[in-house]
ZAZA-778168 format. One record per residue (C-alpha): residue in one letter; z, y, x. Coordinates in nm, 3 decimals. Layout:
<sites>
<resn:A, Z:Z, Y:Y, X:X>
...
</sites>
This chain:
<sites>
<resn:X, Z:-0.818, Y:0.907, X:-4.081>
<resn:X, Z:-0.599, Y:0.844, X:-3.819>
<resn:X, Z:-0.429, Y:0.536, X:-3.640>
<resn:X, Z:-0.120, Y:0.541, X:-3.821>
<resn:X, Z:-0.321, Y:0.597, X:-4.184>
<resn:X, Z:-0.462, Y:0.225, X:-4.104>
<resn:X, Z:-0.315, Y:-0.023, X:-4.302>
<resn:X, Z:-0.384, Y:-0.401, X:-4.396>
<resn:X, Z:-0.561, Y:-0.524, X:-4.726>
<resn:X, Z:-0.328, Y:-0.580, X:-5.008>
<resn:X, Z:-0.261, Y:-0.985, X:-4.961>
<resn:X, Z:-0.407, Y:-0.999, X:-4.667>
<resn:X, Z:-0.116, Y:-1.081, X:-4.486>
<resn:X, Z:0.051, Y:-1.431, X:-4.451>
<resn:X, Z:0.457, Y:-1.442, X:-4.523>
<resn:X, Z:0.673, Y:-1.545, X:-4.170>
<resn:X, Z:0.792, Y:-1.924, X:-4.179>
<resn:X, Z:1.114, Y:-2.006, X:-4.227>
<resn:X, Z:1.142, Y:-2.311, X:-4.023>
<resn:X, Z:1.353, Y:-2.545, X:-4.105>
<resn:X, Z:1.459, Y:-2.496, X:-4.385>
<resn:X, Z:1.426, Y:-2.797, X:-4.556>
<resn:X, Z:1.113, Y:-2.992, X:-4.677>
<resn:X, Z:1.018, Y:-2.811, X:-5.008>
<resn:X, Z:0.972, Y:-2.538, X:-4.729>
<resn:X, Z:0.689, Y:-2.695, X:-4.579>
<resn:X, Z:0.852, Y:-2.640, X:-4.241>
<resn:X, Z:1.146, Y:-2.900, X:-4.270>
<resn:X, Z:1.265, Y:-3.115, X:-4.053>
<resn:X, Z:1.081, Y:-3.084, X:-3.677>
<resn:X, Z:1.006, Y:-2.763, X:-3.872>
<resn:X, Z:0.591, Y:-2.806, X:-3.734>
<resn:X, Z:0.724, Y:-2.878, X:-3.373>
<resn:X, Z:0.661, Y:-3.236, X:-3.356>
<resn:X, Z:0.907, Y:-3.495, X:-3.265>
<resn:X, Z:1.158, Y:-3.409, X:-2.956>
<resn:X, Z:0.997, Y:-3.333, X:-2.608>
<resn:X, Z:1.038, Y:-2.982, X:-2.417>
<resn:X, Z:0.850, Y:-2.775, X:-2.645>
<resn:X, Z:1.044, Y:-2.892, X:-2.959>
<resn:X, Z:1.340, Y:-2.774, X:-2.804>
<resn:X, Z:1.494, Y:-2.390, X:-2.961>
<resn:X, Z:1.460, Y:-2.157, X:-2.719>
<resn:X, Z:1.191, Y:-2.090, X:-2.477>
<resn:X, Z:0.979, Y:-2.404, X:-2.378>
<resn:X, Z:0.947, Y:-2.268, X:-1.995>
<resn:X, Z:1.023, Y:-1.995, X:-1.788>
<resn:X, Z:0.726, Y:-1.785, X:-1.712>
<resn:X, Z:0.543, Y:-1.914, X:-1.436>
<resn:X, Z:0.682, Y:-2.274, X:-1.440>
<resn:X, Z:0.402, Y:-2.539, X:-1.352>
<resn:X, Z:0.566, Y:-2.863, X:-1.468>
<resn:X, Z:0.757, Y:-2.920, X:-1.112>
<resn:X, Z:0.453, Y:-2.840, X:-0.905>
<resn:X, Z:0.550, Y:-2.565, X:-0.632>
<resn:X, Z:0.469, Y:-2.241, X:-0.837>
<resn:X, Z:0.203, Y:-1.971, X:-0.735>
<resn:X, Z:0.524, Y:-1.701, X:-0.649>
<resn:X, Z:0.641, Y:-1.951, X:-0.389>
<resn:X, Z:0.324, Y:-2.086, X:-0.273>
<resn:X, Z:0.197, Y:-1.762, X:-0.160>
<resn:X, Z:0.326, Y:-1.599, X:0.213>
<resn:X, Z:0.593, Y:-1.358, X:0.158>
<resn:X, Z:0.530, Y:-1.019, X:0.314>
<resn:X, Z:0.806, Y:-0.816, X:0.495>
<resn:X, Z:0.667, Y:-0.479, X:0.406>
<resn:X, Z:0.467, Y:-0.316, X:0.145>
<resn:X, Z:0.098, Y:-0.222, X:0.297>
<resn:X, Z:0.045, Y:0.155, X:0.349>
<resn:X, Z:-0.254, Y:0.270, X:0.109>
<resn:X, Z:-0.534, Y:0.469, X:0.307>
<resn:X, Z:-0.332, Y:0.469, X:0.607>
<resn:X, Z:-0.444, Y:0.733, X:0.871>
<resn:X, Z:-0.576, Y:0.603, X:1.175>
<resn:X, Z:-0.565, Y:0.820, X:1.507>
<resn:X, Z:-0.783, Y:0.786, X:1.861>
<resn:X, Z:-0.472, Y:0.855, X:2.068>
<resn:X, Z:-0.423, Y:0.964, X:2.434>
<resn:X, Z:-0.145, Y:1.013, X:2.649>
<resn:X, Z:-0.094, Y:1.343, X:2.853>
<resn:X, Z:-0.086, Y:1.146, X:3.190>
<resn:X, Z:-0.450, Y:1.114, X:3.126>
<resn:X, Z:-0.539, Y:1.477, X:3.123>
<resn:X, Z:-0.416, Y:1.528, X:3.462>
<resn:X, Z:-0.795, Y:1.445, X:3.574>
<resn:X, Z:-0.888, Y:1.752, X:3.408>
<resn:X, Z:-0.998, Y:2.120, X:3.492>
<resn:X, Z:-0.733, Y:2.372, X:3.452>
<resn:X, Z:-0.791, Y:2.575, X:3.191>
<resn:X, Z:-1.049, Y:2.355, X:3.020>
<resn:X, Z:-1.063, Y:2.256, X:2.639>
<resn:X, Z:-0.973, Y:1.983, X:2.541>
<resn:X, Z:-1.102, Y:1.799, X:2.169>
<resn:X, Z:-1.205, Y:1.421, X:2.107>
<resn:X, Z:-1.586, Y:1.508, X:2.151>
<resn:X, Z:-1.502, Y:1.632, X:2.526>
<resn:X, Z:-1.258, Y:1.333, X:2.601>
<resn:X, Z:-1.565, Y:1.107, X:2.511>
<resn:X, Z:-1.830, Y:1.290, X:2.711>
<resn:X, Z:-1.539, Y:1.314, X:3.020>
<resn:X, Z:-1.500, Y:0.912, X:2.981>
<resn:X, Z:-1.178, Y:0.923, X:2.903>
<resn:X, Z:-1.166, Y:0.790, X:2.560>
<resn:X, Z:-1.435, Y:0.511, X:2.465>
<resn:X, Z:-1.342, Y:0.522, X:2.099>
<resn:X, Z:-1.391, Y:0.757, X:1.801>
<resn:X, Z:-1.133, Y:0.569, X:1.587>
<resn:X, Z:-1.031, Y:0.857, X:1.400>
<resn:X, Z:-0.871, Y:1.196, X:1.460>
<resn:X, Z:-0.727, Y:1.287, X:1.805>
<resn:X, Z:-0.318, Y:1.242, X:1.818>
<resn:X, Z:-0.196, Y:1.355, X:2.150>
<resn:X, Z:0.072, Y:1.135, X:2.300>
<resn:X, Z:0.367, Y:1.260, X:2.520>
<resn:X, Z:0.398, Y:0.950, X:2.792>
<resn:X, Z:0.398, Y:1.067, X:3.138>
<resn:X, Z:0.377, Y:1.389, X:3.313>
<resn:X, Z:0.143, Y:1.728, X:3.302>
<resn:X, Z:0.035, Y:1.975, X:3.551>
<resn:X, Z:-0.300, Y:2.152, X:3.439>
<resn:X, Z:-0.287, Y:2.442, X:3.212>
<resn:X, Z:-0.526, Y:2.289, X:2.925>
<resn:X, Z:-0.625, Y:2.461, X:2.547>
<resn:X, Z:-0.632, Y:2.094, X:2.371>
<resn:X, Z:-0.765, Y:2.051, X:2.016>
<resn:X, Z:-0.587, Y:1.768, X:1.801>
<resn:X, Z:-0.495, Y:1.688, X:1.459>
<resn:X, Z:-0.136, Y:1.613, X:1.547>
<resn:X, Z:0.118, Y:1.633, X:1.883>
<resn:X, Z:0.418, Y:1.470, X:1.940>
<resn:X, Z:0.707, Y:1.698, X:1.941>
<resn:X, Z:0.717, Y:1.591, X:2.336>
<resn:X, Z:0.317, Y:1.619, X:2.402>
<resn:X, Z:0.338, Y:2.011, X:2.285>
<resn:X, Z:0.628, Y:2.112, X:2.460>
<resn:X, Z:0.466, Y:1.964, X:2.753>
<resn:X, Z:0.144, Y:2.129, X:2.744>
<resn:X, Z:0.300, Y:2.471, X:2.640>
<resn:X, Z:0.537, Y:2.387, X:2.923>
<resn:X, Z:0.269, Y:2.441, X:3.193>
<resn:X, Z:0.077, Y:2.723, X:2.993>
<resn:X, Z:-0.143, Y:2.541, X:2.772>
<resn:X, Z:-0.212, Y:2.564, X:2.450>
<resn:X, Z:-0.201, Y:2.288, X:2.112>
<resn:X, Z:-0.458, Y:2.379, X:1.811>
<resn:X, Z:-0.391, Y:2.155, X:1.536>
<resn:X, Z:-0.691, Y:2.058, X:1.362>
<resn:X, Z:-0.741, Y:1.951, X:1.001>
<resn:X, Z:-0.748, Y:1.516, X:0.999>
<resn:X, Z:-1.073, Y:1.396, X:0.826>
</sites>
């Protein structure tokens, strides 16, 4: 048997109303609506969400400018002016940065900022570069390793 097989009882099922239709009907008249008011009226009795005047919930609540960003990625980032301090020639990851004092922070993955100058030829290890930070780097002979976020 499936779904669509299913059917009611014979005479289980009422006939629809006819409302107002007179009174040997049944439904004559205020045709079971009572007498006058805002929910006797045809039509619909209230828009949805109406609350009788009161301020309703859609207006109540702060409107937002933008819609939030689900499982947004956040990065432990670092400008290149802060690698000057460096060795030449050194690598450079988020585990070495942290060791080095330079970043206090493990908030994520390591994105590599391009603010300020470079002069040391470094091998750094990221999950992402600004299209300025890399040509930077592989401006004074370094190299940029992308590494997989997570």
């Amino acid at each position: 048997m499936r779904l669509e097989d299913a059917q009611p009882k014979p005479k289980s099922q009422h006939r629809r109303r006819r409302l107002g239709r007179g009174i040997a009907a049944g439904q004559g008249a205020s045709a079971g609506k009572g007498m006058r008011g805002q929910k006797a009226r045809s039509g619909r009795s209230t828009r949805p969400g109406f609350e009788g005047g009161q301020n309703p919930l859609y207006r109540r609540i702060p409107k937002l400018k933008h819609f939030p960003i689900i499982n947004r990625q956040c990065y432990t980032i670092i400008n290149i002016s802060k690698l000057n301090g460096l060795a030449a020639n050194t690598t450079v990851s988020l585990t070495s940065l942290i060791e080095a004092g330079i970043v206090t922070t493990d908030d994520g993955p390591l994105k590599v900022l391009g603010d300020g100058d470079l002069n040391v030829a470094l091998q750094v290890q990221a999950a992402a570069f600004t299209k300025s930070a890399r040509s930077k780097i592989e401006a004074n002979g370094g190299s940029c390793e992308v590494l997989r976020a997570g």
